[in-house]
C-alpha positions in Angstrom: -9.5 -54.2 -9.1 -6.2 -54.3 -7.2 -4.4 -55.4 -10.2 -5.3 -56.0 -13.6 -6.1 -59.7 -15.2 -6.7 -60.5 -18.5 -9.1 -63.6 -16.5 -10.8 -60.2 -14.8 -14.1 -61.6 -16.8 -13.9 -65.2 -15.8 -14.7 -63.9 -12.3 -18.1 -63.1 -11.0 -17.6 -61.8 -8.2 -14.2 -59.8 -7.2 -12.3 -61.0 -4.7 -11.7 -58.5 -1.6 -8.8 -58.4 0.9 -8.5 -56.9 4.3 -5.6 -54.8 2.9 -7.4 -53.3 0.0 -7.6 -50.1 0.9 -6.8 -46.2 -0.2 -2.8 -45.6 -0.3 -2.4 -43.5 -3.1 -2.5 -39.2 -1.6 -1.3 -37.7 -4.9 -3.5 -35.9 -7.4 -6.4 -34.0 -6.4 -9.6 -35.6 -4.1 -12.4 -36.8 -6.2 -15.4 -39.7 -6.7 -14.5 -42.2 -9.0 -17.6 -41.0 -11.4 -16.1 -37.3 -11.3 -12.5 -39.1 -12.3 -14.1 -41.2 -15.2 -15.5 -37.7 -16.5 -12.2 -35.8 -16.2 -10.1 -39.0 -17.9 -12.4 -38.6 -20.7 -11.9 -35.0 -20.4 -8.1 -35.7 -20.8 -8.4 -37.9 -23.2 -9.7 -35.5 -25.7 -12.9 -36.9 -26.0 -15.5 -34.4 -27.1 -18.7 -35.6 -27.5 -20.7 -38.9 -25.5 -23.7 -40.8 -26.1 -26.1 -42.6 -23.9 -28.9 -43.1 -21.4 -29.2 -42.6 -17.5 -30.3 -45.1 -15.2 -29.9 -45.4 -11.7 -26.4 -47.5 -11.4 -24.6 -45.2 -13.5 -26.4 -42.0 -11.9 -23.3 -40.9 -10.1 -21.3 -40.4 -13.5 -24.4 -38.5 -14.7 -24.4 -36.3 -11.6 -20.6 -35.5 -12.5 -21.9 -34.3 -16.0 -22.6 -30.9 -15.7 -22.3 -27.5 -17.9 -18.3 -27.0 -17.2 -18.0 -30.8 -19.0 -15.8 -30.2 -22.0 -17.5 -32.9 -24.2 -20.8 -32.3 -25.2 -23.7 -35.0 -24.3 -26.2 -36.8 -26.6 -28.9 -38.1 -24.9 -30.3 -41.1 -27.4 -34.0 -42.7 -26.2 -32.6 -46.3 -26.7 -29.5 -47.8 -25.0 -29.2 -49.5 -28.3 -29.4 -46.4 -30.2 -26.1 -44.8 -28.2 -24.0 -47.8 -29.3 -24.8 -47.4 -33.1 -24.5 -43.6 -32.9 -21.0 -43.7 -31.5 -20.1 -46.3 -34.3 -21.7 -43.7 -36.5 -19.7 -40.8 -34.9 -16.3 -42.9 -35.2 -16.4 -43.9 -38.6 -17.0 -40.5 -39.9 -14.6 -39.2 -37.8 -12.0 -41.8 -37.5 -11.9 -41.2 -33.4 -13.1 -43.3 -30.9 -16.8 -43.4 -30.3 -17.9 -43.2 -26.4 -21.7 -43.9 -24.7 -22.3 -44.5 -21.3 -25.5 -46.9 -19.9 -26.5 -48.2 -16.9 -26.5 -51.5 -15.9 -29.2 -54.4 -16.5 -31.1 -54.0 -19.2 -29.1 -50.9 -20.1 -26.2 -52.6 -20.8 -27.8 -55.8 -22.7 -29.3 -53.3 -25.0 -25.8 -52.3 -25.7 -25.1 -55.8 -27.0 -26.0 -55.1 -30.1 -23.7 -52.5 -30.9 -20.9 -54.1 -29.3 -21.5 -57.0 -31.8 -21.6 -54.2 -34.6 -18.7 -52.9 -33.7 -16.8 -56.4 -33.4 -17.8 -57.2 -36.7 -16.9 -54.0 -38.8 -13.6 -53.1 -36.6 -15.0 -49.8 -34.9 -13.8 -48.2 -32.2 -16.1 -47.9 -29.2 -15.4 -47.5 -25.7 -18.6 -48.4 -23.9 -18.9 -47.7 -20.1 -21.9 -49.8 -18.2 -23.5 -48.6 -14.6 -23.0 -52.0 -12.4 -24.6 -52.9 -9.0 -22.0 -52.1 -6.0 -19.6 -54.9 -5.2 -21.6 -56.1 -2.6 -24.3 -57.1 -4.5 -22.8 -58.4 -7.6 -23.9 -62.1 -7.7 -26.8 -61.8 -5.6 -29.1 -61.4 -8.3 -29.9 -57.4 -7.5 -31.9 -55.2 -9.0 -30.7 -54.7 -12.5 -28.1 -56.8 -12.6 -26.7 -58.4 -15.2 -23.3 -59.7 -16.2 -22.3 -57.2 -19.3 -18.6 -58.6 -19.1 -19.9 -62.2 -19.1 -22.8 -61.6 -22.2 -20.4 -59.5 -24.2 -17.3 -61.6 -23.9 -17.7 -63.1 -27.1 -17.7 -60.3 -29.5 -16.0 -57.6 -27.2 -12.0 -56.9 -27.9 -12.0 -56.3 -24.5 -13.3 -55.5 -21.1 -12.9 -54.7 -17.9 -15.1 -54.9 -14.5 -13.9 -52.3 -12.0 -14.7 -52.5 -8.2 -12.2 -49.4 -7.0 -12.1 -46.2 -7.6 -8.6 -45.5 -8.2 -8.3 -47.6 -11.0 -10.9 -45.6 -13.3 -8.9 -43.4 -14.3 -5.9 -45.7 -15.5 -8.7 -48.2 -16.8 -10.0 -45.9 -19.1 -6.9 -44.8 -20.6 -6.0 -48.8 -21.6 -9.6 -49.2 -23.1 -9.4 -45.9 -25.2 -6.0 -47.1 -26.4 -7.3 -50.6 -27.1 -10.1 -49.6 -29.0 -8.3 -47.5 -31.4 -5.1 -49.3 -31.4 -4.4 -52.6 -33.6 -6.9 -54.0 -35.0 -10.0 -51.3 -33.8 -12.8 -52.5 -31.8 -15.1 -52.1 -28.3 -13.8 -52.0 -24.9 -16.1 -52.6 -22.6 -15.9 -50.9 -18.9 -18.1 -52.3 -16.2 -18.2 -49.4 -13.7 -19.7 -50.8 -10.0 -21.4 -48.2 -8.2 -18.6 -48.7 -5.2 -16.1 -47.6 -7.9 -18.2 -44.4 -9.0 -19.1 -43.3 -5.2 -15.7 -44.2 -3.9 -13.1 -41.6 -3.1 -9.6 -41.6 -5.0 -6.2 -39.1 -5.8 -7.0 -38.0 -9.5 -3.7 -37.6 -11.6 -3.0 -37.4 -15.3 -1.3 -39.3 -17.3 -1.7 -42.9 -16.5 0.8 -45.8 -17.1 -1.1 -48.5 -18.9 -0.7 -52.2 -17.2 -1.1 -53.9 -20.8 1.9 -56.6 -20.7 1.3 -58.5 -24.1 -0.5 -56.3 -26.4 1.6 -54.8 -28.3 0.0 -54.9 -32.0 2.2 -55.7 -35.2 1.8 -52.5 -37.6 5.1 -53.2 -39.5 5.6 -55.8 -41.9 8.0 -58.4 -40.3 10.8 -60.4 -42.4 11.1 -60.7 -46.6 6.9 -60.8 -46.6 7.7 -57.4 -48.4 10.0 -58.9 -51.1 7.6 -62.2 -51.6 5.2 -60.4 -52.2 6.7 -58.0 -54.8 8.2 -60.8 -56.4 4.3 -62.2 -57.1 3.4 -59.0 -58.6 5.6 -59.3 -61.2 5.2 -62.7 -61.7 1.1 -61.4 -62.4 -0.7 -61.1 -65.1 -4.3 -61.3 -63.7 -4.2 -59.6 -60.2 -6.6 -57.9 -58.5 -6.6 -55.6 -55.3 -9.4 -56.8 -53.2 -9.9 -54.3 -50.5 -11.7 -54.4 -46.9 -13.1 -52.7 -44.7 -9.6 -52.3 -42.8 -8.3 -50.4 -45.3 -10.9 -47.7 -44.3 -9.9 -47.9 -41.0 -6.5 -47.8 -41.3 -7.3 -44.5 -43.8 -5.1 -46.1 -46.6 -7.3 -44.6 -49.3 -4.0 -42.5 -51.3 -1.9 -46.1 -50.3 -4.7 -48.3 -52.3 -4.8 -45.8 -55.5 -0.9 -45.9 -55.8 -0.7 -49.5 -55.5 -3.5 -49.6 -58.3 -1.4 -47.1 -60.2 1.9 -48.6 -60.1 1.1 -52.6 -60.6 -2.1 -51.8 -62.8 -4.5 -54.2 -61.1 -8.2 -53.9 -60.8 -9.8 -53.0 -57.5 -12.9 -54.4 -56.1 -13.9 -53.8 -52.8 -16.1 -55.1 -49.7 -19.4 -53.2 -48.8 -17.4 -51.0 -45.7 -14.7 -50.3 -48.4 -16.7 -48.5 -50.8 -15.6 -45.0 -51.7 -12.3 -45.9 -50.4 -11.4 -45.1 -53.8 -13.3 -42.4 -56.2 -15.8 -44.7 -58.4 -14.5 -42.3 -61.4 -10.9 -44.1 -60.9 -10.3 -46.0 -63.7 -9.1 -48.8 -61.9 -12.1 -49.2 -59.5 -14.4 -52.0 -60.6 -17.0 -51.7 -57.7 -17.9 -54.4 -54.8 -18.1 -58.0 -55.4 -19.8 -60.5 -54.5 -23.6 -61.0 -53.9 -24.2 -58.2 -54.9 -21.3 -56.7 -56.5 -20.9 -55.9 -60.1 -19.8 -58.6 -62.4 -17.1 -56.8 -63.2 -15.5 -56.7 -60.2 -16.6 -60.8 -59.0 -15.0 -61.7 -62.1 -12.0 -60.2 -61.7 -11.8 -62.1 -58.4 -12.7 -65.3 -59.7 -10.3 -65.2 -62.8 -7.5 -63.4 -61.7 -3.8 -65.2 -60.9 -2.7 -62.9 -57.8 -5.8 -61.8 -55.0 -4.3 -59.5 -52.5 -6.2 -59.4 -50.0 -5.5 -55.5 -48.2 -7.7 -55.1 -44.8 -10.3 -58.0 -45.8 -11.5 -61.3 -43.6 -12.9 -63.5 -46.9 -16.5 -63.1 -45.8 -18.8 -65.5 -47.0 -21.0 -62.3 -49.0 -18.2 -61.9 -50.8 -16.5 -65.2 -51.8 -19.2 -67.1 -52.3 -19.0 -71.0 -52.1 -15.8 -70.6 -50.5 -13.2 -73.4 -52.0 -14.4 -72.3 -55.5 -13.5 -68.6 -54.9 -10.4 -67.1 -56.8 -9.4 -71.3 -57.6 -6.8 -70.1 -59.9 -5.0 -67.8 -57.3 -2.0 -67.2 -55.0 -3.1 -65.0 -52.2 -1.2 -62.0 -50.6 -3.3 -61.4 -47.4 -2.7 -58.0 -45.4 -4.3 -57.7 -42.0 -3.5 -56.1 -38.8 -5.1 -59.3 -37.0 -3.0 -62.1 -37.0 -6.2 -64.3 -36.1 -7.4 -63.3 -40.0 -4.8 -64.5 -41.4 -5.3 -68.1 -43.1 -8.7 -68.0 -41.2 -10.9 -69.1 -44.1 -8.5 -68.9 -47.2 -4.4 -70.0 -46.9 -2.3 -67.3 -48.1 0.9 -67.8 -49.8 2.4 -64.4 -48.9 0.8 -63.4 -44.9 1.5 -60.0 -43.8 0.4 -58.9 -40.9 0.5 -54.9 -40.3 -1.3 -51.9 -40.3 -2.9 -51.9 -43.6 -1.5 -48.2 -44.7 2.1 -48.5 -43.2 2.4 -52.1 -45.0 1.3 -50.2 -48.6 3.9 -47.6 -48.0 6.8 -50.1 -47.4 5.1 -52.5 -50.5 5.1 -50.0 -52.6 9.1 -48.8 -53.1 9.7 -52.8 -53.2 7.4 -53.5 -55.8 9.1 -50.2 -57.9 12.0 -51.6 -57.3 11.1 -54.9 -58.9 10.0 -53.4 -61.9 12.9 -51.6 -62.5 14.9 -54.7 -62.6 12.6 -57.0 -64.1 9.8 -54.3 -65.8 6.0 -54.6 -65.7 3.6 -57.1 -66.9 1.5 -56.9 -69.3 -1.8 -56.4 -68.3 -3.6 -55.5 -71.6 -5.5 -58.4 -72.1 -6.4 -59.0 -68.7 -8.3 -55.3 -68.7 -9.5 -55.8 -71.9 -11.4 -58.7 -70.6 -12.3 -57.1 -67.8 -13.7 -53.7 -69.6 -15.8 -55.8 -71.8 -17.9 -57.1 -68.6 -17.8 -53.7 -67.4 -19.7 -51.7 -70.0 -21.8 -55.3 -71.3 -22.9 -56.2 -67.7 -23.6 -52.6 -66.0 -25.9 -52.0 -62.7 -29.1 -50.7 -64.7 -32.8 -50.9 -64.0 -34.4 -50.9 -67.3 -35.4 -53.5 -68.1 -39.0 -54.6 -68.4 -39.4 -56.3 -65.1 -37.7 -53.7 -63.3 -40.5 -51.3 -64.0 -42.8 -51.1 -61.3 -46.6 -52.6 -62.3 -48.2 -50.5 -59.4 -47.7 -47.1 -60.1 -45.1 -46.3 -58.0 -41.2 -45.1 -58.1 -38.3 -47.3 -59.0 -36.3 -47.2 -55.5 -33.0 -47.5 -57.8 -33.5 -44.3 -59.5 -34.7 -42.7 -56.6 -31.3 -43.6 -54.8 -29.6 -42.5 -58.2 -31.6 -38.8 -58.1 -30.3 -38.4 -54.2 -26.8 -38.8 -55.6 -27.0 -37.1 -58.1 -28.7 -33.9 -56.3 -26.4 -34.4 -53.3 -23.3 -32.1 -52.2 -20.0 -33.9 -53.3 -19.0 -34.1 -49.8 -22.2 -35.8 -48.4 -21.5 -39.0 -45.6 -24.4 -41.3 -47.0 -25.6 -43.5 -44.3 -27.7 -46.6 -44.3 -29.9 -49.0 -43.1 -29.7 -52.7 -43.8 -31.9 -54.3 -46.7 -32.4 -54.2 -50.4 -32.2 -50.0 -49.6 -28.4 -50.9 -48.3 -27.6 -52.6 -51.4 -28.9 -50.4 -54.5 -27.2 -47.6 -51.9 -23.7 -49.3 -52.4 -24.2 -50.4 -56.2 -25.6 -46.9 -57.6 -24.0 -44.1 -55.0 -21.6 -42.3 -56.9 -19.1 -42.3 -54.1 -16.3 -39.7 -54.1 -14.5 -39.6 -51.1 -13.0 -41.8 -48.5 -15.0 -42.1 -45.2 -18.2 -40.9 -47.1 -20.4 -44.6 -46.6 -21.5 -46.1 -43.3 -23.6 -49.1 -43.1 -23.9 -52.5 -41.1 -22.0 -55.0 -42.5 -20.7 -58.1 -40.7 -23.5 -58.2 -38.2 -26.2 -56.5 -40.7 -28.2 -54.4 -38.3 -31.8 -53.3 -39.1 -32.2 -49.9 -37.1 -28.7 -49.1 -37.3 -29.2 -46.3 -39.7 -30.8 -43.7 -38.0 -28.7 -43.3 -34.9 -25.3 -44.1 -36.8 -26.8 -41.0 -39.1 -27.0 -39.0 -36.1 -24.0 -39.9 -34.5 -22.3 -38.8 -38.2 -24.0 -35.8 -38.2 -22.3 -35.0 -34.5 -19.2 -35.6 -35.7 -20.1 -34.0 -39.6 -20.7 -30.4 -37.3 -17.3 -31.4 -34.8 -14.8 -31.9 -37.5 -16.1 -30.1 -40.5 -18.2 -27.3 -39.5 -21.4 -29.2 -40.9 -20.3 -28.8 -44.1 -20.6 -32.4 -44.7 -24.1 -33.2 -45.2 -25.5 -36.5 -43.6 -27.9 -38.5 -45.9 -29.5 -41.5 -44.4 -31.1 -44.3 -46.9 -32.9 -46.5 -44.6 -35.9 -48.7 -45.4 -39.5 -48.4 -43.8 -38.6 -51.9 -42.3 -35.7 -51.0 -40.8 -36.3 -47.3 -39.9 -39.0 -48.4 -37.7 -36.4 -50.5 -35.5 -35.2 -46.9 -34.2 -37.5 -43.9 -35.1 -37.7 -43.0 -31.6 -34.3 -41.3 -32.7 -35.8 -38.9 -34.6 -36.8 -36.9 -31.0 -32.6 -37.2 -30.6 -32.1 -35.8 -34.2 -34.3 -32.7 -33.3 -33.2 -32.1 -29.7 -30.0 -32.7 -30.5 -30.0 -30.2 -33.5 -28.4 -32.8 -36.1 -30.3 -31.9 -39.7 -30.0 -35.1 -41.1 -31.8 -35.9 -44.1 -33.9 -39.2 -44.2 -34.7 -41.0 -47.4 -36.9 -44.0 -46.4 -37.7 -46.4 -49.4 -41.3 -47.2 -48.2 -42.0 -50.2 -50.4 -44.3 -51.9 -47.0 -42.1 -54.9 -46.9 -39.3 -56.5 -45.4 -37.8 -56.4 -48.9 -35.0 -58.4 -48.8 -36.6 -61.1 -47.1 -39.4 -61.0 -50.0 -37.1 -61.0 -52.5 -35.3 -64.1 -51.1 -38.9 -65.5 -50.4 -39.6 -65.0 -53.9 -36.7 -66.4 -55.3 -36.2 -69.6 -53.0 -39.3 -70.2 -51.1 -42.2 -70.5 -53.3 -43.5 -66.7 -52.7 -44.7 -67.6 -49.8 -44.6 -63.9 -48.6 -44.8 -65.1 -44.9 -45.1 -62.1 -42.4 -43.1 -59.7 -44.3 -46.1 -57.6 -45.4 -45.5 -54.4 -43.4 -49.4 -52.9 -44.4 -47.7 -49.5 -43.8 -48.6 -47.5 -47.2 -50.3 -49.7 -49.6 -53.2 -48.1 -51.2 -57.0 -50.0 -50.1 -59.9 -48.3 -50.9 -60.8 -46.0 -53.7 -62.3 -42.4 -51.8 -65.2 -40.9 -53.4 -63.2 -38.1 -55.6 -61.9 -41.2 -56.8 -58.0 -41.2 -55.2 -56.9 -43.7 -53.5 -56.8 -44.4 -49.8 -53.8 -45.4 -47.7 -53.6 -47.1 -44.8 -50.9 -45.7 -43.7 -49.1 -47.4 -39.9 -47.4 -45.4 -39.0 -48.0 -42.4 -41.6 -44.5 -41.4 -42.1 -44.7 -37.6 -42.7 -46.8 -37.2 -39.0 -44.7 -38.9 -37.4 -41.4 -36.7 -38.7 -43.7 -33.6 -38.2 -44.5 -35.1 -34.2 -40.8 -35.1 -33.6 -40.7 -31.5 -34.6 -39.0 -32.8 -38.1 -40.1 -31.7 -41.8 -42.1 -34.2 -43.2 -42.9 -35.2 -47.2 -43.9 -38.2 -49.2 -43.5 -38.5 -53.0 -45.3 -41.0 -55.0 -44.3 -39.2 -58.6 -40.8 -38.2 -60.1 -41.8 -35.1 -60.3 -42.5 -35.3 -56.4 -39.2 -37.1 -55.7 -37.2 -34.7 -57.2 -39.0 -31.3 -55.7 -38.6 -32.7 -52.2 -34.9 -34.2 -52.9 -34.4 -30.3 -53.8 -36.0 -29.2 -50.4 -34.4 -31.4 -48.0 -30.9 -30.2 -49.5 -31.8 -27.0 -48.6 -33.5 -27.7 -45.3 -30.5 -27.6 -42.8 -32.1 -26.1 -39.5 -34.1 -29.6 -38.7 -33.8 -33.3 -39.5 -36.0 -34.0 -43.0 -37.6 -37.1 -43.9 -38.9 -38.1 -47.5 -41.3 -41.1 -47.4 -40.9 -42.6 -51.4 -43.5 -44.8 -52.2 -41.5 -47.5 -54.1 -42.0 -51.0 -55.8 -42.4 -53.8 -53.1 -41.4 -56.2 -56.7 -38.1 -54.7 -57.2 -35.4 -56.8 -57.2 -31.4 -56.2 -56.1 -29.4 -57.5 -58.9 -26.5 -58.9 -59.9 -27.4 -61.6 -57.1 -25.0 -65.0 -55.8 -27.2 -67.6 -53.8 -26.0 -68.1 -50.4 -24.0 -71.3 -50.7 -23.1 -71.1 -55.0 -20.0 -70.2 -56.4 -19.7 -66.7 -57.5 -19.5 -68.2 -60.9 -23.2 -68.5 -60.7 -24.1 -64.9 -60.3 -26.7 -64.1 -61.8 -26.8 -60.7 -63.4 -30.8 -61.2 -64.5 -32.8 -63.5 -64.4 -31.5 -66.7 -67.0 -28.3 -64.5 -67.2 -25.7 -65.9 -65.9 -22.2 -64.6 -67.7 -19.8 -66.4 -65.5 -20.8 -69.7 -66.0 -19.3 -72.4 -68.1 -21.1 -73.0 -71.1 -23.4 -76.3 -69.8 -22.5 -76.6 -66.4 -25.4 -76.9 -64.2 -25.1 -74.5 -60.9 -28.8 -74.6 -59.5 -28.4 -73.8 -55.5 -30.9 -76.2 -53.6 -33.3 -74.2 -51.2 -31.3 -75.8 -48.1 -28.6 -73.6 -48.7 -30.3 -70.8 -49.9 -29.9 -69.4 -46.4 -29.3 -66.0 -44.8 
């Protein structure tokens, strides 16, 4: 790479000249895989993720016991990407796995897609066949900058050796900078074997990124000017907020103008649940509170969100009534799906902490409004229309547990401090409704791209940075389902190898259970290959127990990986091992609860209604119109 291109992808096969050769004598000797391994060094990186394979065995023959980041070999390329994201949300720094090429790196694809979607920062360095060979369809070879271009921030391919180090300065600083993301590094095996002058730092070549993080202009001012002109707002915050660590920003904006806050599913815990002004997430699956509030209010500010589709609903009848103040980091977010009256583009904490003096000093001019009926409306759907599971048909008709109050008992047994972790399913959703959530940074879970199998390596790659930044005093509790878990339980050898003690809760109701539930509720319960058969009881034995037939048995397969293994089918079971894991903190612990394979996640919006249709049970529906008819048709009753 004689100099850098931001068309570098377009081009499979790099381009050579007669003159391309060594001229740079300064620094100290070295292989470009022993240079990659020192510019993390330098970097500050401290610990990796990954997999060997043979194009990226050089860098793996630089890594050796002098390396100053420590080294978690994962048993699934797939499972490095997901543990970095994992390792970089809990920690807020950049997450960083190296794969080989081939299939290595299109197992990665997955994470990289992750990572798009939720804003984390990964840098993700790929083996590649040596220049020679790229395009000649070689052994393992693949175009990673090609398949990933789509939903990368960025990437690079790299054919010399002197540019590693200067390369992977840029994609560490693009990753974390802006709007966060993955960088993708294609490392050819010319570039890792080649020789080069090592010196530190680097000047990054990066003519036109520079990303906006102060508001530009009288954005400021506007947007003041509609908060007092407010008397239904709402704060609805993202998943950028989180990144941008804007947590005390969000609570003082709440505090000063009085408006509600609702969040996204990556934003939960952002703010303490126990704030007063924290009406939970909306949207499919958020409270009512907190869907009304966005449906009826006069002023949506919109603070680190995109206006995904699982939270708006049918999206030209979401917040009808509403001017929109939209602040995001990405200018391509901006009017995207919804037009804002008042677009700010900035980082999401430094735009708060120039709003807020504005906004004071509109009020002291013009005073407050008055919000009083506005939360009295909204405090009446809070404690009428609360997340419960009481009900009749909530209570389980096979003898087994409730998965809500099972994720209820984990919170309520659990340190304050714990980073909850989970998979994707009906196990994600109860996880974000009924979690009492204290702290910022304390909840990561797949949500753009919705990842089954993301929870157990993104619980291991907390736990590594749980034990790096915090001593281990954060405990790491994963909420997964048996569906999902079974996407990546090969990570359980990582978890015990690489002496992370996370604790594993699997809700084993032997379904897919979001699937069933939408199966049941649009498509005729026509249970259609989403009966897992992995711990529903068959036979009656002779004592007169049952039987299970249980593939795989979850507690031998925990104890094979060297892991501490139980299974509670009683309360009185759930609660005695929710007490022994929490005091287990030597080995990873799994809990298999036998739950209800019926249980339902509600409040609930159809894919395609307006959020005025959610349903909070079923023939509830207390954001309707008296009369008006809002059945969703099964063609748009789609994932």
């Amino acid at each position: 790479m004689a100099t850098p291109t931001p068309l570098q992808a377009f081009s499979g096969v790099p381009k050579t000249h007669a003159d391309d050769t060594q001229t740079i004598v300064d620094g100290e000797k070295m292989t470009g895989a022993q240079a990659l391994v020192r510019a993390l060094e330098d970097l500050g990186v401290q610990d990796v993720f990954g997999l060997p394979g043979g194009a990226i065995l050089p860098v793996y023959h630089a890594i050796n016991d002098d390396t100053k980041f420590r080294f978690t070999l994962v048993r699934h390329e797939q499972a490095a990407g997901h543990a970095a994201e994992g390792y970089a949300v809990a920690t807020g720094r950049v997450g960083v796995c190296i794969v080989t090429s081939g299939p290595g790196a299109t197992n990665m694809i997955t994470p990289i897609a992750d990572a798009n979607m939720d804003s984390v920062p990964l840098v993700v360095i790929t083996g590649q066949v040596g220049v020679n060979a790229i395009g000649t369809d070689a052994f393992q070879e693949a175009d990673i900058v090609g398949a990933t271009y789509p939903v990368v921030k960025h990437s690079y391919l790299v054919t010399r050796a002197q540019d590693i180090p200067r390369v992977i300065a840029e994609a560490h600083y693009i990753a974390r900078s802006g709007r966060p993301g993955p960088v993708v590094v294609d490392l050819t095996k010319t570039a890792q074997v080649g020789e080069m002058y090592y010196s530190w730092p680097q000047r990054m070549i990066l003519p036109g990124y520079n990303p906006i993080t102060k508001a530009h202009g009288r954005v400021l001012s506007d947007a003041a000017k509609l908060f007092a002109q407010s008397y239904r707002p709402v704060l609805y915050v993202g998943g950028g907020a989180s990144r941008s660590n804007a947590s005390k920003e969000v609570a003082e904006l709440a505090e000063i103008t009085g408006a509600p806050i609702v969040t996204t599913l990556p934003a939960r815990g952002i703010v303490p649940d126990d704030n007063p002004k924290n009406l939970g997430m909306l949207g499919m699956h958020g409270t009512v509170a907190a869907t009304a509030a966005a449906q009826r209010c006069d002023l949506l500010v919109a603070i680190g969100a995109r206006f995904d589709d699982r939270v708006t609903g049918k999206l030209d009848a979401f917040a009808p009534l509403a001017r929109v103040i939209h602040i995001d980091i990405d200018p391509a977010e901006i009017g995207k799906n919804r037009a804002p009256d008042v677009p700010i583009v900035g980082d999401v904490a430094t735009v708060l902490n120039d709003l807020i003096p504005e906004i004071k000093r509109s009020q002291a001019i013009g005073g407050k409004p008055n919000l009083k009926p506005w939360w009295d409306e909204l405090n009446a759907l809070r404690e009428k229309y609360t997340i419960h599971y009481d009900e009749p048909e909530d209570q389980p008709t096979d003898g087994t547990l409730q998965p809500q109050w099972v994720v209820e008992q984990l919170s309520k047994m659990a340190d304050p401090s714990t980073i909850w972790v989970s998979g994707v399913g009906q196990h994600q959703m109860w996880a974000a409704q009924l979690i009492d959530f204290k702290k910022p940074h304390s909840w990561i879970s797949s949500g753009g791209l919705g990842t089954m199998g993301f929870g157990l390596p993104a619980a291991i790659g907390a736990q590594v940075g749980s034990a790096r930044d915090f001593g281990g005093k954060k405990p790491v509790w994963l909420i997964d389902g048996d569906g999902s878990f079974q996407m990546t339980s090969e990570e359980l050898a990582t978890a015990f190898l690489d002496h992370t003690p996370v604790k594993i809760a699997i809700l084993n109701n032997s379904v897919y259970g979001m699937v069933r539930q939408w199966q049941t509720l649009f498509y005729d319960q026509h249970y259609s290959q989403t009966n897992l058969l992995d711990g529903e009881a068959h036979t009656e034995a002779e004592e007169g127990t049952p039987e299970f037939f249980d593939v795989p048995d979850f507690v031998k397969l925990a104890e094979a990986y060297g892991c501490v293994g139980m299974r509670a089918f009683t309360q009185e079971e759930a609660v005695e091992a929710i007490r022994k894991a929490n005091e287990i903190n030597d080995r990873p612990v799994l809990i298999d609860f036998r739950v209800w394979k019926d249980a339902m996640v509600w409040p609930m919006v159809a894919a395609g209604a307006s959020n005025n249709d959610v349903t909070y049970r079923p023939g509830t529906q207390p954001l309707r119109p008296q009369g008006e008819a809002g059945a969703v048709k099964l063609g748009e009753a789609g994932f």
